[in-house]
C-alpha positions as CSV (number, residue, x, y, z in Angstrom):
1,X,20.8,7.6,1.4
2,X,20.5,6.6,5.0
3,X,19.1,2.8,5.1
4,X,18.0,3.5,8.3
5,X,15.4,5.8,7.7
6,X,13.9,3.6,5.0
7,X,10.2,3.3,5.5
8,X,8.0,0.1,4.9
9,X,4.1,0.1,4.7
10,X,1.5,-1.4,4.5
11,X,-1.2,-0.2,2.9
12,X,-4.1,-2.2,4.3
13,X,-8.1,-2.8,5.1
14,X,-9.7,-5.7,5.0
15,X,-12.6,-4.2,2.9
16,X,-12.1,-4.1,-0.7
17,X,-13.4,-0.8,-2.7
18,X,-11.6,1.4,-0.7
19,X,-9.0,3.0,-2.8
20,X,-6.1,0.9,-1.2
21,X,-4.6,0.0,-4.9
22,X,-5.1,3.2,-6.2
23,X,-3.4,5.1,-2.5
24,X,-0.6,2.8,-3.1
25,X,-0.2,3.9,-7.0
26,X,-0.2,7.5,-6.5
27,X,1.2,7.7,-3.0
28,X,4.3,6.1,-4.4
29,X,4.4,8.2,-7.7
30,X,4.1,11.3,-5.5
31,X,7.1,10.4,-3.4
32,X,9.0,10.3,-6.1
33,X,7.9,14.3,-6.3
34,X,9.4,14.6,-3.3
35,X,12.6,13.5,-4.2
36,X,12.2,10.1,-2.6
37,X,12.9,6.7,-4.3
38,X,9.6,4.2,-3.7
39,X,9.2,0.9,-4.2
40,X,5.8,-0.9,-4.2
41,X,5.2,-4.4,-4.0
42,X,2.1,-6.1,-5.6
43,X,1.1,-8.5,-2.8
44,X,-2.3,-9.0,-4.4
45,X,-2.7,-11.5,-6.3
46,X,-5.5,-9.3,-9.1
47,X,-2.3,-7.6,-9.6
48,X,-3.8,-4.1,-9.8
49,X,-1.1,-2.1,-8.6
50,X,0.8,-3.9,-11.4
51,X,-1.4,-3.1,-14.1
52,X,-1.8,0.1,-13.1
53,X,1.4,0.8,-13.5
54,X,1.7,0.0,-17.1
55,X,3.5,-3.1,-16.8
56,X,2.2,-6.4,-18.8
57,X,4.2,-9.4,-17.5
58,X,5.7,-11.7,-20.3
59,X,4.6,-14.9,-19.5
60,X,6.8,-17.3,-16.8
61,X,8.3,-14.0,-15.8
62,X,9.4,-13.7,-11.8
63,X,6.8,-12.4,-9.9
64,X,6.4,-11.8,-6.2
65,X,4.9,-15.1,-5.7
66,X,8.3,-16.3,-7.0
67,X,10.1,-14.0,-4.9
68,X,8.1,-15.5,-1.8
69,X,8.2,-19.0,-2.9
70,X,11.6,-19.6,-3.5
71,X,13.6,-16.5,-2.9
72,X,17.3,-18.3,-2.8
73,X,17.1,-18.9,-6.6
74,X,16.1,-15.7,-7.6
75,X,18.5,-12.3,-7.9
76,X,16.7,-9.2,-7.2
77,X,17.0,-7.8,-10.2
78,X,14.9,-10.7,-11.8
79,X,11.7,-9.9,-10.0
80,X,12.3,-5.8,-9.2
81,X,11.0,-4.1,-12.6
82,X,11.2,-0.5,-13.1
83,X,8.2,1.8,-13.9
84,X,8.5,4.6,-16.7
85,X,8.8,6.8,-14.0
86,X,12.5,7.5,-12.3
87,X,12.6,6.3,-8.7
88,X,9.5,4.1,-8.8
89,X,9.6,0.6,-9.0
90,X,8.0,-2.2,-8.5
91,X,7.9,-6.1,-7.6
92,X,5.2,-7.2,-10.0
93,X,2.2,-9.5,-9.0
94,X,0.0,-12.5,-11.0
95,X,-2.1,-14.3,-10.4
96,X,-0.4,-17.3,-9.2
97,X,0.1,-15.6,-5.7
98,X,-3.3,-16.7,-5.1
99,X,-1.7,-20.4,-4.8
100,X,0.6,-19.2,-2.4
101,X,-2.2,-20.0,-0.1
102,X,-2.3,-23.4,-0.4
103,X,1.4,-24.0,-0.9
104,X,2.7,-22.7,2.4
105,X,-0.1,-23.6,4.9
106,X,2.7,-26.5,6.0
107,X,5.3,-24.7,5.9
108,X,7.8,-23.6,8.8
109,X,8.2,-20.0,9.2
110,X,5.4,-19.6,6.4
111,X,3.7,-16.3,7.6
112,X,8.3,-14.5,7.3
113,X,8.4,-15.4,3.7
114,X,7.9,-11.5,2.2
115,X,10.4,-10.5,5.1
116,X,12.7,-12.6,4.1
117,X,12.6,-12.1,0.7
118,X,12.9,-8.7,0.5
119,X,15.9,-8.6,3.2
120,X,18.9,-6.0,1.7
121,X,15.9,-3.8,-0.4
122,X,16.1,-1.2,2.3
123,X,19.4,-0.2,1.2
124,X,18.0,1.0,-2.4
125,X,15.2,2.7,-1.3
126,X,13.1,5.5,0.8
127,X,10.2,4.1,0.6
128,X,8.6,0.7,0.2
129,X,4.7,0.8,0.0
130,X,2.8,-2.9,0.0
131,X,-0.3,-3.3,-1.4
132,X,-2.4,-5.8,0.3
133,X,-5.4,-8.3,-0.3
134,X,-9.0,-7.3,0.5
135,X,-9.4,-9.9,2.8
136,X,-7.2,-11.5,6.1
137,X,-5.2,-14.1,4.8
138,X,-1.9,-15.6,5.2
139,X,-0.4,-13.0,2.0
140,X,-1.7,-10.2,4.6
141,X,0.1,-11.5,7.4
142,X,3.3,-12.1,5.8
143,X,2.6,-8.2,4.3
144,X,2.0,-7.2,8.4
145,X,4.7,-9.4,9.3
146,X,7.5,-7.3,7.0
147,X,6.3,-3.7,7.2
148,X,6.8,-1.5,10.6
149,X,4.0,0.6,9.7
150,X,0.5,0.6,8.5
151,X,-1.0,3.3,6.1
152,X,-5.1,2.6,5.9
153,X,-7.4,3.9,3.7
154,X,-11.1,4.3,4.5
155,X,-13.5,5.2,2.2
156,X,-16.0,7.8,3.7
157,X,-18.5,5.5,3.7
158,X,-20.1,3.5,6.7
159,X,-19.6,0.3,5.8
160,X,-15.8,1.0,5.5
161,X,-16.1,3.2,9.1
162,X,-17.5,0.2,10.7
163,X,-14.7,-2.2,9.3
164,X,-12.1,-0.3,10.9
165,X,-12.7,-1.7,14.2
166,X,-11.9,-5.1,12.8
167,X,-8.6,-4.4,11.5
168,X,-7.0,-2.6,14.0
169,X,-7.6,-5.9,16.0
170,X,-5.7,-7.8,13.4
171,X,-2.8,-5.5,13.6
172,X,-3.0,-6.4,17.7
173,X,-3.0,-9.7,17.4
174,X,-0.1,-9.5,15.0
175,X,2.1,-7.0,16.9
176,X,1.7,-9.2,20.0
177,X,2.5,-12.2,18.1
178,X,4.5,-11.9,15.1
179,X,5.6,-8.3,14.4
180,X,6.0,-6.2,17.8
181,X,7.3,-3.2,15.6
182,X,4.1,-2.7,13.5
183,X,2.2,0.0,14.1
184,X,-0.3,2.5,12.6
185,X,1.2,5.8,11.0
186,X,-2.4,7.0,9.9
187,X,-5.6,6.8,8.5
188,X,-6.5,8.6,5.2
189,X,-9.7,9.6,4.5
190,X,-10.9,8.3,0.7
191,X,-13.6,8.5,-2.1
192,X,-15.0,11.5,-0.3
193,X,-17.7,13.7,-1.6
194,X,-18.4,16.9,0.2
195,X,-21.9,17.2,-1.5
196,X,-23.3,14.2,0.0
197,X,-24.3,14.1,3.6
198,X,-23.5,10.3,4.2
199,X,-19.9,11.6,3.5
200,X,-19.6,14.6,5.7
201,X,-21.3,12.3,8.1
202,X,-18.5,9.8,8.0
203,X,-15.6,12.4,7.4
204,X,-16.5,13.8,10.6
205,X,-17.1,10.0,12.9
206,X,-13.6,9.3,11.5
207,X,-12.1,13.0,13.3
208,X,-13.6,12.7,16.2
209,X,-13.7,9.2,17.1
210,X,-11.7,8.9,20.1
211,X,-10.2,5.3,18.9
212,X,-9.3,7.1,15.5
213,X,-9.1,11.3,15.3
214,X,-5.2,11.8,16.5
215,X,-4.4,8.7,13.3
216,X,-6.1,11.1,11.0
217,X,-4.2,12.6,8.5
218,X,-4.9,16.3,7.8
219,X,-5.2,15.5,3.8
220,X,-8.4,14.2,2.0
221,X,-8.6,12.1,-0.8
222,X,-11.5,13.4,-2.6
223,X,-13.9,11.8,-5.3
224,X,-12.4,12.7,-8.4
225,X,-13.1,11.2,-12.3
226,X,-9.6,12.5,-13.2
227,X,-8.2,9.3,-11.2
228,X,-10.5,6.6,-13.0
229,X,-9.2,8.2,-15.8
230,X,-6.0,8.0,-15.0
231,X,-5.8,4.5,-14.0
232,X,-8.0,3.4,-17.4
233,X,-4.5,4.6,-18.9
234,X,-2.2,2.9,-16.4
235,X,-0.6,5.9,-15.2
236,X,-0.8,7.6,-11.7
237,X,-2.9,10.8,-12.1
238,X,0.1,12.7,-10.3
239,X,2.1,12.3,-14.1
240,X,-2.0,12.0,-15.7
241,X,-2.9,16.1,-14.9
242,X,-1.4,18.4,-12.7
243,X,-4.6,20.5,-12.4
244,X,-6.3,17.7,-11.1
245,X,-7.7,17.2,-7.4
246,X,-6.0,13.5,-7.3
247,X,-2.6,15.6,-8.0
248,X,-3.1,17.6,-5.4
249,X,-4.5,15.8,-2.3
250,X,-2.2,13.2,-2.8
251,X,1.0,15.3,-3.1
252,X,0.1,16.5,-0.1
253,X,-0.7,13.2,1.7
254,X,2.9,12.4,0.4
255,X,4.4,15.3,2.0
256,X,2.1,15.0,5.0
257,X,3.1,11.4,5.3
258,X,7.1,12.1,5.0
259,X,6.6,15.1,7.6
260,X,4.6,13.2,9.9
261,X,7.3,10.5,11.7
262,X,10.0,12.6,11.3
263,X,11.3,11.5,8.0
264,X,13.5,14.4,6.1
């Protein structure tokens, strides 16, 4: 593998409910479909992407917030765990990152510590998908600081349509201070329901919206039980049922995200 043509993202909005833990899940289980290695990292501290991966951390094992408190002592292979899954892995998350918080608000060069931690991963991997808080905080902006590109769900609803506006000025105000490489690859429609008109409503704002419609991607994340069912058994519906919608639209947001910066 090329180490240049690693990709890291983000996969960020500052409102919670939008399927951000569950895009990062089965995004990075479908790259693996692809023949791509992935691997995520749990930077929110309700460790879903963790648990939803199957993994049960013993207790005083490395976690990210280790990783990202004091990196120098740790080898890599102490904190990267691999899934059940070939080519997926993942840096694990507790809650203890939640003190993370607190413990670096003095610190110098506080808001590099993810980037610095995870300095020489790119040479293992295709992909490396971040899952983010639901909120702005300083976990985010060490997330925003590391990746080069941001992947954002938005539920086709139009409370999550009307939050957009507000992160894309966060990812501004960090490319012009922190991170001048950071920028959007796309927006993925999520949750959506063709039957109800508040979707199609929002489906549609979201591809013409002059701020937003050429971020779009073409693929859909629809509604779909089979993914609730899948993640009630901590496994990503793309290994859960192949018959199922969630297989399906996000296979092809996986090929549609490789394809769409000129990755191959």
């Amino acid at each position: 593998m090329n180490s240049n043509k690693m990709r890291c993202i983000a996969v960020a909005n500052e409102k919670g409910g939008v399927g951000k833990t569950v895009t990062v899940i089965n995004l990075g289980a479908a790259i693996t479909l692809e023949n791509r290695s992935a691997l995520i990292v749990d930077m929110d501290p309700q460790a879903n992407a963790t648990k939803g991966l199957g993994i049960d951390l013993p207790e005083n094992a490395p976690s990210v917030y280790d990783l990202i408190m004091d990196s120098k002592s740790l080898k890599r292979d102490d904190v990267v765990l691999n899934t059940r899954w070939e080519n997926l892995d993942i840096i694990p998350s507790t809650v203890d990152l939640s003190g993370a918080e607190v413990e670096l608000v003095d610190e110098e060069g506080r808001e590099n510590r993810l980037k610095e931690a995870l300095v020489g991963l790119d040479l293992d991997y295709d992909f490396i998908l971040i899952d983010t808080p639901p909120s702005l905080s300083l976990l985010t902006v060490n997330v925003f600081a590391t990746a080069k590109e941001v992947l954002i769900p938005c539920q086709t609803h139009p409370y999550a349509f009307a939050a957009l506006d507000e992160l894309f000025d966060t990812i501004a105000a960090i490319r012009e201070g922190i991170n001048p490489d950071l920028h959007v690859s796309g927006i993925v429609a999520t949750l959506f329901d063709k039957r109800t008109r508040v979707g199609r409503k929002v489906l549609n704002q979201l591809q013409s919206d002059m701020r937003y419609r050429d971020l779009m991607f073409n693929t859909v994340i629809r509604h779909n039980t089979t993914i609730a069912e899948s993640a009630d058994v901590r496994k990503p519906v793309v290994f859960f049922r192949k018959s199922s919608f969630g297989y399906i639209d996000y296979n092809d947001l996986a090929e549609e995200l490789i394809a769409k910066t000129g990755f191959s």
